[in-house]
C-alpha positions as CSV (number, residue, x, y, z in Angstrom):
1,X,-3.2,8.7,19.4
2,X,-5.0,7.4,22.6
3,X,-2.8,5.5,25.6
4,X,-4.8,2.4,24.5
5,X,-3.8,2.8,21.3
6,X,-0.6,3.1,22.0
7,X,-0.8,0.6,24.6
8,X,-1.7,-1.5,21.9
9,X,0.9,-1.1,19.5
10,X,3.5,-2.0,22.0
11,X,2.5,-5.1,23.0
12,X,2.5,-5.9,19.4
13,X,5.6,-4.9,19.3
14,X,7.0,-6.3,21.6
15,X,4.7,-9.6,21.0
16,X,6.8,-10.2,17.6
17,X,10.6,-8.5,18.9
18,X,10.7,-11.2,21.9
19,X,9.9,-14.1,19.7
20,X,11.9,-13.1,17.0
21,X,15.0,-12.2,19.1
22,X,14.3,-15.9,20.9
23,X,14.6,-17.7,17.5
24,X,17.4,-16.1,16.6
25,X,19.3,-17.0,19.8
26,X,17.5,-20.8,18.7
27,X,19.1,-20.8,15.7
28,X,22.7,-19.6,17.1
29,X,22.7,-22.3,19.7
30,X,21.9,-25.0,16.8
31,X,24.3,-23.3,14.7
32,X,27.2,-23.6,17.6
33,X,25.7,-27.4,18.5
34,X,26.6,-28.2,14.5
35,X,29.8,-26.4,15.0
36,X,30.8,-29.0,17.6
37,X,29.1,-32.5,15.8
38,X,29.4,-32.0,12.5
39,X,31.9,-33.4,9.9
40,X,34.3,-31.5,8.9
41,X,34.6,-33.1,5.4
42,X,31.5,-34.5,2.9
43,X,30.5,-37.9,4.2
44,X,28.6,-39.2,1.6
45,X,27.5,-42.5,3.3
46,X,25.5,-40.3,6.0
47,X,24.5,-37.6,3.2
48,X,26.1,-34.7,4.8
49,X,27.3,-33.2,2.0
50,X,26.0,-29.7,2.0
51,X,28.2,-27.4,3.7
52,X,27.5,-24.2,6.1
53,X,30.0,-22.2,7.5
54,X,30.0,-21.5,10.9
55,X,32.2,-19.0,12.2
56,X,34.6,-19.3,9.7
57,X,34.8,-23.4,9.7
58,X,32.8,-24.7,7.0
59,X,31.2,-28.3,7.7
60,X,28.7,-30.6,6.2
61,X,25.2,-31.4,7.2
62,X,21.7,-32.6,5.2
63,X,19.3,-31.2,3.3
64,X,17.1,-31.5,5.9
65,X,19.3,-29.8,8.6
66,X,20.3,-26.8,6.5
67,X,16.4,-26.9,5.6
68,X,15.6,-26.4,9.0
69,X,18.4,-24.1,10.4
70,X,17.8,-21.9,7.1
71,X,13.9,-21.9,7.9
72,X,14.8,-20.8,11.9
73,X,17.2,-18.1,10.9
74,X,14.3,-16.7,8.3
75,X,11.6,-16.5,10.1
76,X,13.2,-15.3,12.8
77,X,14.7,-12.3,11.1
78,X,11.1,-11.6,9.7
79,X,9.3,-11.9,13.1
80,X,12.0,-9.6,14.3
81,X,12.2,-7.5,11.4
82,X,8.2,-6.8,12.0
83,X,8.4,-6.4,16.1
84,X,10.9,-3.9,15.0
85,X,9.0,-2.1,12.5
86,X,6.0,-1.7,15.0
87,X,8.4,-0.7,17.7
88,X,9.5,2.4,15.9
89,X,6.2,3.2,15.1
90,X,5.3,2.9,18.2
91,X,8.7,5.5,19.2
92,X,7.3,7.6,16.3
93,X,3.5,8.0,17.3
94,X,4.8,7.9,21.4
95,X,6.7,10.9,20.8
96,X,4.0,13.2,18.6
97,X,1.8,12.6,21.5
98,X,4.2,13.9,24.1
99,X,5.3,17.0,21.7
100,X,1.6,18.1,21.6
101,X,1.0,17.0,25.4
102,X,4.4,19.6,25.7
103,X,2.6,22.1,23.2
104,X,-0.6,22.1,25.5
105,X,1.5,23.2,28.5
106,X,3.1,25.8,27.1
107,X,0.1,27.7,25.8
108,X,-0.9,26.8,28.9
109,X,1.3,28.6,30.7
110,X,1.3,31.9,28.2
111,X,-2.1,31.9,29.0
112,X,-1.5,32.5,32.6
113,X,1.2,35.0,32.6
């Protein structure tokens, strides 16, 4: 594969791993911000009466919130998932190139001694 090529791939790579890793760390700061505001018990006035557990303390939001922080966690676990996928091919075709860059130099050098 050529260096631009390769040059390529990473920055795809990396183009969906860094937005993908920064939603995730979104969705844990929402998740810790709920942690902190949210009811403990269904209030039924306010609607909150879907519940999420959050580090082992379960409390009650909207539709619309778990909507939301469900949609953030998704989509960030796919835009990572993907980032991560190029990544290792980007490892994989990285590392054939430098075995038959290594391959070249040895014949190389049989073919001077």
């Amino acid at each position: 594969m050529r260096p631009a090529q390769l040059a390529t791939l990473k920055f795809f790579a990396l183009l969906f791993l860094l937005p993908g890793l920064a939603g995730l760390i979104v969705s844990a700061t929402i998740s810790t911000s709920y942690l902190e505001k949210m009811p403990r018990v269904p209030v039924i006035s306010e609607d909150r009466v879907v519940p999420r557990e959050i580090h082992g303390i379960v409390v009650y939001q909207t539709k619309e919130e778990d909507k939301k922080l469900s949609s953030i966690e998704y989509w960030s676990v796919g835009v990572f998932v993907v980032g991560l996928g190029l990544g290792l091919v980007f490892l994989e075709k990285w590392g054939a190139t430098q075995a038959r860059y290594g391959e070249d130099d040895d014949e190389l050098a049989e073919d001077r001694s």
